[in-house]
PDB file with one MODEL, atoms N, CA, C and O in Angstrom:
MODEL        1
ATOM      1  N   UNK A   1      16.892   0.313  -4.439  1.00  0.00           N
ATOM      2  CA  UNK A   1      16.634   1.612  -5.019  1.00  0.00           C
ATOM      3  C   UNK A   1      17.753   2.580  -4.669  1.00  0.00           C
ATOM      4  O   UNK A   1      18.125   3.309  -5.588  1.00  0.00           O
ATOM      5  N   UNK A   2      18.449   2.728  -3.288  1.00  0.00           N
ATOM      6  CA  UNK A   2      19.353   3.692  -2.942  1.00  0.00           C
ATOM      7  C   UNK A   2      20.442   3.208  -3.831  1.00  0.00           C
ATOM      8  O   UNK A   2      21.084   4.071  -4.429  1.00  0.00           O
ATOM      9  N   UNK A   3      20.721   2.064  -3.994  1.00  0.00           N
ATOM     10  CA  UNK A   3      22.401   1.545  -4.985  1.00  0.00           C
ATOM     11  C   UNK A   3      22.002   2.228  -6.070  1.00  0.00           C
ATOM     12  O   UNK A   3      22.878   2.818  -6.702  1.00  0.00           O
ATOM     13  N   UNK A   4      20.553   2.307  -6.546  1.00  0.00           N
ATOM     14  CA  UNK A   4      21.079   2.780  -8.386  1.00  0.00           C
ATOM     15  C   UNK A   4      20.280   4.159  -8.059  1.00  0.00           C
ATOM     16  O   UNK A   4      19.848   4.696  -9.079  1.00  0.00           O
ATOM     17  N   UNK A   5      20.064   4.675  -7.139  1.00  0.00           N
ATOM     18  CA  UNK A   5      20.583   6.517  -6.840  1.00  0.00           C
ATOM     19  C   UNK A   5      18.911   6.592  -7.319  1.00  0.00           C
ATOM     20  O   UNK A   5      18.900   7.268  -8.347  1.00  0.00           O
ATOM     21  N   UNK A   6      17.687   6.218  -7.020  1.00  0.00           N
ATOM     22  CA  UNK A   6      16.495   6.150  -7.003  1.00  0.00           C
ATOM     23  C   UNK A   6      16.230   6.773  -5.496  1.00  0.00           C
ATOM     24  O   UNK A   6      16.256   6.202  -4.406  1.00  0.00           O
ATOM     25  N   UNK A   7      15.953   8.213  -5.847  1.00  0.00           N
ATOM     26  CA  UNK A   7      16.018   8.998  -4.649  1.00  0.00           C
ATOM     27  C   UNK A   7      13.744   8.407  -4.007  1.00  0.00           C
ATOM     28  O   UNK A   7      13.325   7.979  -2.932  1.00  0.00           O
ATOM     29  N   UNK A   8      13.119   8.676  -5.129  1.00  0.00           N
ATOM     30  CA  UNK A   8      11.970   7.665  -4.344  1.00  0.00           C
ATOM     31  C   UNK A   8      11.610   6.710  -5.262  1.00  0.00           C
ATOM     32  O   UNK A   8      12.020   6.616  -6.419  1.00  0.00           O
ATOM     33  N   UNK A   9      10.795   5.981  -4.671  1.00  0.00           N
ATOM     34  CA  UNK A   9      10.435   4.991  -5.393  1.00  0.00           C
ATOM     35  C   UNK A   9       9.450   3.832  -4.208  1.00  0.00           C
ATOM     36  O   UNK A   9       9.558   3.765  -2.984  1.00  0.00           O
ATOM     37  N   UNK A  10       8.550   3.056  -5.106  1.00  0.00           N
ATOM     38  CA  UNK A  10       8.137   2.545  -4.385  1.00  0.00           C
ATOM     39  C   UNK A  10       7.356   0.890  -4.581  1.00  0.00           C
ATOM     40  O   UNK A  10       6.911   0.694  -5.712  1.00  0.00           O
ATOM     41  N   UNK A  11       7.243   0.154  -3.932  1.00  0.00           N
ATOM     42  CA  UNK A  11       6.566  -1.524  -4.732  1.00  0.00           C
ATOM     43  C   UNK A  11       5.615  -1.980  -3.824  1.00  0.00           C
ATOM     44  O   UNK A  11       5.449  -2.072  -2.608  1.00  0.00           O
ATOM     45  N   UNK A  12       4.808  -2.341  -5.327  1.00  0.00           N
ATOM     46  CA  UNK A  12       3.527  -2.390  -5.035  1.00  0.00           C
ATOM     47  C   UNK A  12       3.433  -4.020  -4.645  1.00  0.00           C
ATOM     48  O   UNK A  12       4.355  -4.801  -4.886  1.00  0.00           O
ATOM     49  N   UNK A  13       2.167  -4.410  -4.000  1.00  0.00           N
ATOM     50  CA  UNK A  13       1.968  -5.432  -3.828  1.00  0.00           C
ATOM     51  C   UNK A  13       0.630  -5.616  -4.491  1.00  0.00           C
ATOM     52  O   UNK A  13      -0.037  -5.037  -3.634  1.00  0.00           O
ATOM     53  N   UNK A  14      -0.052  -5.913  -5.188  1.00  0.00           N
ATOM     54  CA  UNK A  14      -1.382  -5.812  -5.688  1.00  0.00           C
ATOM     55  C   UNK A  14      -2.064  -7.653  -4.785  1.00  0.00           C
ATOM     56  O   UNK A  14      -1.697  -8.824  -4.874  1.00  0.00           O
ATOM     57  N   UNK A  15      -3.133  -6.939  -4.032  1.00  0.00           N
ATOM     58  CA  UNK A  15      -4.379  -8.142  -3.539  1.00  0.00           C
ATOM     59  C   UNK A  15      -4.941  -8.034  -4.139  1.00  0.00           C
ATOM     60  O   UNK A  15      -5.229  -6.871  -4.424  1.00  0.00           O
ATOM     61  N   UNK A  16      -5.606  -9.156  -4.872  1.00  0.00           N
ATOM     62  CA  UNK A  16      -6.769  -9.328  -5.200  1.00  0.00           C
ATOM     63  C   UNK A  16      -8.019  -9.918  -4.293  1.00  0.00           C
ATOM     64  O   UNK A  16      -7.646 -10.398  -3.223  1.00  0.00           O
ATOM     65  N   UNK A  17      -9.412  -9.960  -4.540  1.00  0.00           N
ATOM     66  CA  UNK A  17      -9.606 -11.283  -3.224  1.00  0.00           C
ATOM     67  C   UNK A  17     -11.122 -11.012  -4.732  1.00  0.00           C
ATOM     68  O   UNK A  17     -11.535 -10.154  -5.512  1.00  0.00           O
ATOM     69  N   UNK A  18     -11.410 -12.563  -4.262  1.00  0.00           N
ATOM     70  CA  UNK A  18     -12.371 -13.245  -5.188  1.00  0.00           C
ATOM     71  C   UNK A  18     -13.897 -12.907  -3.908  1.00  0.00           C
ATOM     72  O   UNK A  18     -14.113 -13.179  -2.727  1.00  0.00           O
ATOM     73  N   UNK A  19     -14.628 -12.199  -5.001  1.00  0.00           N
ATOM     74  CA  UNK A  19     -16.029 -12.330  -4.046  1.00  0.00           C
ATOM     75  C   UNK A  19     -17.092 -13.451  -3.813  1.00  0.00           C
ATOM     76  O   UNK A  19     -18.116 -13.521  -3.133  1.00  0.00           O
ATOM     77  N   UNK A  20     -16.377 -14.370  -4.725  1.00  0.00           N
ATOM     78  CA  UNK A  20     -17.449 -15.760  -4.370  1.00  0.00           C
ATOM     79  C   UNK A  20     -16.598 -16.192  -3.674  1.00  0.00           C
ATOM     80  O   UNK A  20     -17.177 -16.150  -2.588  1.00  0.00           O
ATOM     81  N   UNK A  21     -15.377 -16.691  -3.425  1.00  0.00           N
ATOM     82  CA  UNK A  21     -15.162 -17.675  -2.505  1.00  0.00           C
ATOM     83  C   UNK A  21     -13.970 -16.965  -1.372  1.00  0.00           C
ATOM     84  O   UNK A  21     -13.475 -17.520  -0.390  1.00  0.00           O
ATOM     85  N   UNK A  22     -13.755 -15.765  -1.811  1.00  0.00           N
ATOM     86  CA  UNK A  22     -12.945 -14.905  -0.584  1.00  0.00           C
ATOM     87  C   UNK A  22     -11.580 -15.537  -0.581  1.00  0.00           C
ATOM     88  O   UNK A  22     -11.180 -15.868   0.535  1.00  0.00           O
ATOM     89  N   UNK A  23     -10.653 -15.812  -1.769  1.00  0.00           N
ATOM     90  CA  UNK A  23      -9.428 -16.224  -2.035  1.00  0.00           C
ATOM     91  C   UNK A  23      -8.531 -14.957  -2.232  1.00  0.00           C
ATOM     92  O   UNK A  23      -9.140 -14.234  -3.020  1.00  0.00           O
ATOM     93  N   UNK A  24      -7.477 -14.433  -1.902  1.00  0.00           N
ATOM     94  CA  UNK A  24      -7.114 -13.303  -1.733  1.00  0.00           C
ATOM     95  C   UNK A  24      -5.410 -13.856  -2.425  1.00  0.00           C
ATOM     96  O   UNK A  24      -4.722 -14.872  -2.329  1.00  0.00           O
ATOM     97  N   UNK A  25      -5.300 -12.560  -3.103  1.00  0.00           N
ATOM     98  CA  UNK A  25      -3.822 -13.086  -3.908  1.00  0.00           C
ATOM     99  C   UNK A  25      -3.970 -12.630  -5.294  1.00  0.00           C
ATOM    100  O   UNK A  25      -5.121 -12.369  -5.644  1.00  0.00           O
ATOM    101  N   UNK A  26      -3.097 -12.494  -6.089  1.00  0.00           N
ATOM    102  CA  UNK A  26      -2.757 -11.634  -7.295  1.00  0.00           C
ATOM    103  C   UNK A  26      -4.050 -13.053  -8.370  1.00  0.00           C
ATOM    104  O   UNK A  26      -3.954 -14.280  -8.321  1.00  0.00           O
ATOM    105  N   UNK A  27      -5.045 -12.254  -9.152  1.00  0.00           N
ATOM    106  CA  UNK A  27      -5.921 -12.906  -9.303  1.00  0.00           C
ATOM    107  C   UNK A  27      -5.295 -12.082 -11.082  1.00  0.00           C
ATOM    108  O   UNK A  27      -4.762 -10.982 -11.227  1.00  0.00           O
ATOM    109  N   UNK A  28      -5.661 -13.200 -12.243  1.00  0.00           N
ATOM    110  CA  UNK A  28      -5.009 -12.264 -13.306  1.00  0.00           C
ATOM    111  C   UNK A  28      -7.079 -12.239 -14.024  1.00  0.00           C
ATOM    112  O   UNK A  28      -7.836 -11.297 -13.791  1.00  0.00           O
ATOM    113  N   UNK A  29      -7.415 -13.284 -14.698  1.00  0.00           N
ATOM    114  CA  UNK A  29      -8.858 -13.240 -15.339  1.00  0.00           C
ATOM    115  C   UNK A  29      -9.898 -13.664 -14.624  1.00  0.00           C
ATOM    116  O   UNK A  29     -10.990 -13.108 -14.514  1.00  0.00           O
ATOM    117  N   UNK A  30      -9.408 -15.019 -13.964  1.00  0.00           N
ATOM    118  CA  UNK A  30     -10.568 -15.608 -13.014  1.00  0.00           C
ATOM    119  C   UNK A  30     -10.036 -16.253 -11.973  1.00  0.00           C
ATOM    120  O   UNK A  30      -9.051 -16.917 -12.296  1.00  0.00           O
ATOM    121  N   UNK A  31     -10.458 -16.329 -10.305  1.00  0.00           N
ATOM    122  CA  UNK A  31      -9.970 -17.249  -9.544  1.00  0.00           C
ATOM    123  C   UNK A  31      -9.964 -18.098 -10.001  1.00  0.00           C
ATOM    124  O   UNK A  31     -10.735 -18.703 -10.746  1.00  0.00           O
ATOM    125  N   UNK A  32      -8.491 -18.352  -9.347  1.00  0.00           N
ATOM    126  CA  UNK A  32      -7.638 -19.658  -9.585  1.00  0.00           C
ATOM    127  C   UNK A  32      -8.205 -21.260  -8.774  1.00  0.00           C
ATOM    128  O   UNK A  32      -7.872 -22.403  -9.086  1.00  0.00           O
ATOM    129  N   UNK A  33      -9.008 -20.878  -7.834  1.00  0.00           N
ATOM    130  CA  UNK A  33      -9.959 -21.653  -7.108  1.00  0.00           C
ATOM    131  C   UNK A  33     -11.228 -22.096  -7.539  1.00  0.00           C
ATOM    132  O   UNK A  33     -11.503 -23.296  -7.547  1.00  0.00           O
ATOM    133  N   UNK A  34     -12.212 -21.013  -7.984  1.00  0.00           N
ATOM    134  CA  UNK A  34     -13.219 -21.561  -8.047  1.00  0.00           C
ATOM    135  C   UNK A  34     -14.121 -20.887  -9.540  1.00  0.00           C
ATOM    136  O   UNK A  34     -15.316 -20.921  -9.834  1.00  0.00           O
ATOM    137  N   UNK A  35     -12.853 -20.267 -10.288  1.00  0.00           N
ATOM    138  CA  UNK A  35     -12.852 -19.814 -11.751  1.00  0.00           C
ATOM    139  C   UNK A  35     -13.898 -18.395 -11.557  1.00  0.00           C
ATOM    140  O   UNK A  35     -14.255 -17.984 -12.662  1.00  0.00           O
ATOM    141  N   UNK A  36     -14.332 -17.755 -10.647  1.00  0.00           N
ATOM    142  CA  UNK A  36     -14.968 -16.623 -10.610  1.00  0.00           C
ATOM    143  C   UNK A  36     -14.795 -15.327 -11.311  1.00  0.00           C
ATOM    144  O   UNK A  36     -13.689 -15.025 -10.863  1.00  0.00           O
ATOM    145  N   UNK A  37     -15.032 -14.623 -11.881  1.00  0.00           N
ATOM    146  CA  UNK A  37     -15.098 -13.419 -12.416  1.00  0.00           C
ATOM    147  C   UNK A  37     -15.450 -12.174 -11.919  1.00  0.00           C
ATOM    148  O   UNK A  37     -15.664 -11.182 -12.616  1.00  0.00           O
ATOM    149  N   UNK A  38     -15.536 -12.258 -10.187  1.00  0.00           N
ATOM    150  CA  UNK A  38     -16.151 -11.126  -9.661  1.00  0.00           C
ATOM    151  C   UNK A  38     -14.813 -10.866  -8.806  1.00  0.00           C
ATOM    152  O   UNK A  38     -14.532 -11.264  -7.675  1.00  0.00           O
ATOM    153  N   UNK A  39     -14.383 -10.401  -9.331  1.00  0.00           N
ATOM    154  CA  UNK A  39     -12.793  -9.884  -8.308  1.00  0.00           C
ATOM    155  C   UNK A  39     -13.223  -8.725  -7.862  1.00  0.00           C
ATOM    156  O   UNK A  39     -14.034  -8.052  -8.497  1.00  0.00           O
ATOM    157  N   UNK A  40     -12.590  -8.266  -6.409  1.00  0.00           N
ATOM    158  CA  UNK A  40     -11.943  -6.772  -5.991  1.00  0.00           C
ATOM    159  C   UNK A  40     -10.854  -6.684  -6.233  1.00  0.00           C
ATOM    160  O   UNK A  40     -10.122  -7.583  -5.818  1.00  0.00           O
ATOM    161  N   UNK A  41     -10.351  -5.730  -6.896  1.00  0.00           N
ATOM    162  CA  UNK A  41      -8.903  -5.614  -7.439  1.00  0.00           C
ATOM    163  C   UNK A  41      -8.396  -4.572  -6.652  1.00  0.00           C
ATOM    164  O   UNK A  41      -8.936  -3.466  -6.680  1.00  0.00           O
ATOM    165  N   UNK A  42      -7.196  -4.855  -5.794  1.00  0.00           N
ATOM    166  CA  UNK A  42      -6.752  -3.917  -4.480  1.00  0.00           C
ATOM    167  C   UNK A  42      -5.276  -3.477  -5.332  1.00  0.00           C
ATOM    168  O   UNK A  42      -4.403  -4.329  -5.494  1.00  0.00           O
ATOM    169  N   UNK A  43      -5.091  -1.918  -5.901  1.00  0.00           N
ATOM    170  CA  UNK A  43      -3.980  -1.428  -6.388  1.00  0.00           C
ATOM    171  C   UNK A  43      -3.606  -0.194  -6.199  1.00  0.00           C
ATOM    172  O   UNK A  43      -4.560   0.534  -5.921  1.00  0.00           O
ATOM    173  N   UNK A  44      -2.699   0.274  -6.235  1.00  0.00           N
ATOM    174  CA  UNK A  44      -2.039   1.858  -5.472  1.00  0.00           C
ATOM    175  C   UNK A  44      -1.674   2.453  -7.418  1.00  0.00           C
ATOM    176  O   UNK A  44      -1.152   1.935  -8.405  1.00  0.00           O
ATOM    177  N   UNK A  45      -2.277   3.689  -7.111  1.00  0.00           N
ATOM    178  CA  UNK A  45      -2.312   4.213  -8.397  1.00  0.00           C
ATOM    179  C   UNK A  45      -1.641   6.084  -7.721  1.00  0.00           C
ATOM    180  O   UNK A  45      -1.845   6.950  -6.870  1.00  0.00           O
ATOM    181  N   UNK A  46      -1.084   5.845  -8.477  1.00  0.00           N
ATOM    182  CA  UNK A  46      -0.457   7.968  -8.035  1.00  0.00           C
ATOM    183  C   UNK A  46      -0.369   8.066  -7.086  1.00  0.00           C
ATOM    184  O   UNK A  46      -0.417   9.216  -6.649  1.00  0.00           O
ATOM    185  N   UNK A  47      -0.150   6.752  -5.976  1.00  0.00           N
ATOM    186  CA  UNK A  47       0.513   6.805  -4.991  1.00  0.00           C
ATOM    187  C   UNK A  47      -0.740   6.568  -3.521  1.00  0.00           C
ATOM    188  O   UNK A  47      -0.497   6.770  -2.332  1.00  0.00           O
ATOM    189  N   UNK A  48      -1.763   6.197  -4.000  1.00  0.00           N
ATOM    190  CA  UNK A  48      -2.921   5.738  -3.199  1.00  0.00           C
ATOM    191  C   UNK A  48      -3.198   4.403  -3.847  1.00  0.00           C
ATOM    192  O   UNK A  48      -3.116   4.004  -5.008  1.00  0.00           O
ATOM    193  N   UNK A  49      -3.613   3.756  -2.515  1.00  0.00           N
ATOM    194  CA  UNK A  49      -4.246   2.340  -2.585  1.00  0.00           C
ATOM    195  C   UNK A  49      -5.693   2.623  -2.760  1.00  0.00           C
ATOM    196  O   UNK A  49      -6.451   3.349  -2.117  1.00  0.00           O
ATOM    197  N   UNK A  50      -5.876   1.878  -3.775  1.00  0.00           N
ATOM    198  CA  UNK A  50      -7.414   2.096  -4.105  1.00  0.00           C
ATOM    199  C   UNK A  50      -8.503   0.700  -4.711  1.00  0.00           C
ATOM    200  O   UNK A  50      -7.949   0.626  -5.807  1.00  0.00           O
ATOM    201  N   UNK A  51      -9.107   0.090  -4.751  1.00  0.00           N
ATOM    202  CA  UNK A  51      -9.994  -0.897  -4.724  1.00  0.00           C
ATOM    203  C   UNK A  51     -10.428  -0.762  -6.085  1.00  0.00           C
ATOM    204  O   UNK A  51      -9.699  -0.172  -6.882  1.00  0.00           O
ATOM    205  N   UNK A  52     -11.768  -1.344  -6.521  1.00  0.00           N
ATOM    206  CA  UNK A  52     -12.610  -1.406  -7.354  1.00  0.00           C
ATOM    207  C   UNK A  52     -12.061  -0.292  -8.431  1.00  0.00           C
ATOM    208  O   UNK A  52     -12.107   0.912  -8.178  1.00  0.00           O
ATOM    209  N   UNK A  53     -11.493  -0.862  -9.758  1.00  0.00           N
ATOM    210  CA  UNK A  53     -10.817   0.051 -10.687  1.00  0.00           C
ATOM    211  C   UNK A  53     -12.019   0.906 -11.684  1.00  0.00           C
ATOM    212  O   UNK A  53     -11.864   1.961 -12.300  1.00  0.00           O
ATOM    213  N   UNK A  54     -13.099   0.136 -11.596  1.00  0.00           N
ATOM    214  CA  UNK A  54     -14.439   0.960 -12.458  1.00  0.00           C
ATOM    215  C   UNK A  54     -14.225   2.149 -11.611  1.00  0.00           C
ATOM    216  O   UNK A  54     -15.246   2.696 -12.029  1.00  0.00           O
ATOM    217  N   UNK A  55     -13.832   2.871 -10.908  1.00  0.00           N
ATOM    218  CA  UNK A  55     -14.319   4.294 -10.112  1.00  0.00           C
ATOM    219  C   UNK A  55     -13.134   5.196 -11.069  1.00  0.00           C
ATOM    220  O   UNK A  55     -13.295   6.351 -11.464  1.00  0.00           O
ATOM    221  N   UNK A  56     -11.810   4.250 -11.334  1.00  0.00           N
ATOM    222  CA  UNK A  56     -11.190   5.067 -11.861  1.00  0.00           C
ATOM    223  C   UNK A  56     -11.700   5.959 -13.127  1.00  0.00           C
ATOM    224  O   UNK A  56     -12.715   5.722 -13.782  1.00  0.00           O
ATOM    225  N   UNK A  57     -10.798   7.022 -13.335  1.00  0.00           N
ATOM    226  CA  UNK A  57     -10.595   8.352 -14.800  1.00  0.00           C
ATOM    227  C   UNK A  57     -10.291   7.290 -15.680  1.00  0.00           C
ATOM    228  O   UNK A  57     -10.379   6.129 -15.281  1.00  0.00           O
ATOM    229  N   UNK A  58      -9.934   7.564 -16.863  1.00  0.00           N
ATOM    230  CA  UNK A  58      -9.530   7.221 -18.324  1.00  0.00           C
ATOM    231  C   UNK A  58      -7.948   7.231 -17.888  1.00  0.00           C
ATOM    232  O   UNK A  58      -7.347   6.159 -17.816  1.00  0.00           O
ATOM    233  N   UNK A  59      -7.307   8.442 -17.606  1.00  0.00           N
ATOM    234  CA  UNK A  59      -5.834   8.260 -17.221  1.00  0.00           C
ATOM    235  C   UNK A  59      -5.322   7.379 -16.150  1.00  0.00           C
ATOM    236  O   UNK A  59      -4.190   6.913 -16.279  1.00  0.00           O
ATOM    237  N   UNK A  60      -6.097   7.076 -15.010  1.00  0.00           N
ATOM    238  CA  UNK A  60      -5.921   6.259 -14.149  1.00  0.00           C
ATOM    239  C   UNK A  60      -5.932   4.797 -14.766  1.00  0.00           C
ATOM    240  O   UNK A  60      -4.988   4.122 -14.354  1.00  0.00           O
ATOM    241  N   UNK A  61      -6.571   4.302 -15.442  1.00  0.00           N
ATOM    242  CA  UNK A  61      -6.761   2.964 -16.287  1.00  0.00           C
ATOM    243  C   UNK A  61      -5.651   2.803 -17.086  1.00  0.00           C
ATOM    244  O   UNK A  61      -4.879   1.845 -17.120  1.00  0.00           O
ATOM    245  N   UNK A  62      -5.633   4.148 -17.930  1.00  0.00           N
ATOM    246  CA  UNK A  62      -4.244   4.062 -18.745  1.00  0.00           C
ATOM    247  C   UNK A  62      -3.249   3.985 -17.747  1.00  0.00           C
ATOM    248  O   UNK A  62      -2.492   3.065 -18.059  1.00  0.00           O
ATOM    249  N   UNK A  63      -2.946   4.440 -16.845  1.00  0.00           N
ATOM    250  CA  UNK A  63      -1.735   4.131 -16.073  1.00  0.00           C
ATOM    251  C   UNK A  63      -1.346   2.658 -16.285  1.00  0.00           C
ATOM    252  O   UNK A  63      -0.525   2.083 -17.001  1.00  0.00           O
ATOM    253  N   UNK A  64      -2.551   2.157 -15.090  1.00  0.00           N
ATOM    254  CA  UNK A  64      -2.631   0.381 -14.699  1.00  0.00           C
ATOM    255  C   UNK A  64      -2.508  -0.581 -15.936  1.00  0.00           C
ATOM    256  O   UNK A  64      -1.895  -1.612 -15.657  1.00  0.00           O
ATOM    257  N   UNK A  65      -2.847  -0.511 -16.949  1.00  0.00           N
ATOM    258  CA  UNK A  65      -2.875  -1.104 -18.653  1.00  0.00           C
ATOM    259  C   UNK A  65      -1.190  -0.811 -18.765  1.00  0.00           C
ATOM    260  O   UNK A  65      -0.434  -1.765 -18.946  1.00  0.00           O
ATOM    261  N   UNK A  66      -0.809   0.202 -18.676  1.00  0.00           N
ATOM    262  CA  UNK A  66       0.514   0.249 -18.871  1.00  0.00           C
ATOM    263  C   UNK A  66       1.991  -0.249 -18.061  1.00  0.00           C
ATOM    264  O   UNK A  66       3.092  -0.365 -18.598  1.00  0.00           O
ATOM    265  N   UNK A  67       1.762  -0.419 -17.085  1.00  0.00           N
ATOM    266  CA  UNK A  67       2.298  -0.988 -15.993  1.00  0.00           C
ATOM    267  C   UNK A  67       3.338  -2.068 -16.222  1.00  0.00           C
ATOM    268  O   UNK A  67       2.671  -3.081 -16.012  1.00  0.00           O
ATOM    269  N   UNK A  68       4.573  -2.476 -16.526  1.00  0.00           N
ATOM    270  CA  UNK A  68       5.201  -3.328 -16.303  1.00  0.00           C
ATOM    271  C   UNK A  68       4.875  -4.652 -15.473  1.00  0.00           C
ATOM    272  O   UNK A  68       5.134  -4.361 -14.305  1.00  0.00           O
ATOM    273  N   UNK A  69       4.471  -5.844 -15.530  1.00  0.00           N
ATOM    274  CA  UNK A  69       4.201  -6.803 -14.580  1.00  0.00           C
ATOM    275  C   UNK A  69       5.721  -7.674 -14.121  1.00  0.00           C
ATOM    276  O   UNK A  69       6.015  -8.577 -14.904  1.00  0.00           O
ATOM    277  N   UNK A  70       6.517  -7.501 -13.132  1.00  0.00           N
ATOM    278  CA  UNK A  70       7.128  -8.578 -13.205  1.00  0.00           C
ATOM    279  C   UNK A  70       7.017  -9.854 -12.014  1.00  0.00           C
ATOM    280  O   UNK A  70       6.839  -9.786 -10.797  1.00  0.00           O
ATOM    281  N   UNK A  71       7.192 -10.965 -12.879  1.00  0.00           N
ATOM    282  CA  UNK A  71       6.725 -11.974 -11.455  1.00  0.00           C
ATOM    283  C   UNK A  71       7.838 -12.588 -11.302  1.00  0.00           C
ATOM    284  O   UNK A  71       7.969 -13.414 -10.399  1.00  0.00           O
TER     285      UNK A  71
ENDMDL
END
């Protein structure tokens, strides 16, 4: 970030962790383990780490939907 003059900036790490079998790691539709659908989704939004994305606003969602993914 300092080489290309990115005075802040910051990278995220997104956890996921699966509530049936407690597998923790970037989870995209369903654990990759045991195919579950009940994720906690652990992500930093406006600059807070924050859990469970149902609590979010409408703009907060739109943020995360918009988001660049790179792997």
């Amino acid at each position: 970030m300092n080489d290309e003059g990115i005075g802040y900036g910051s990278i995220n790490h997104p956890v996921d962790t699966c509530n049936q079998c407690g597998y923790k790691g970037v989870i995209y539709d369903k654990c990759p383990v045991c195919q579950s659908e009940n994720i906690l989704r652990m992500r930093r939004i406006t600059g807070y780490l924050t859990g469970d994305l149902s609590t979010w606003n409408s703009a907060k969602r739109a943020e995360e939907q918009d988001r660049v993914k790179h792997g």
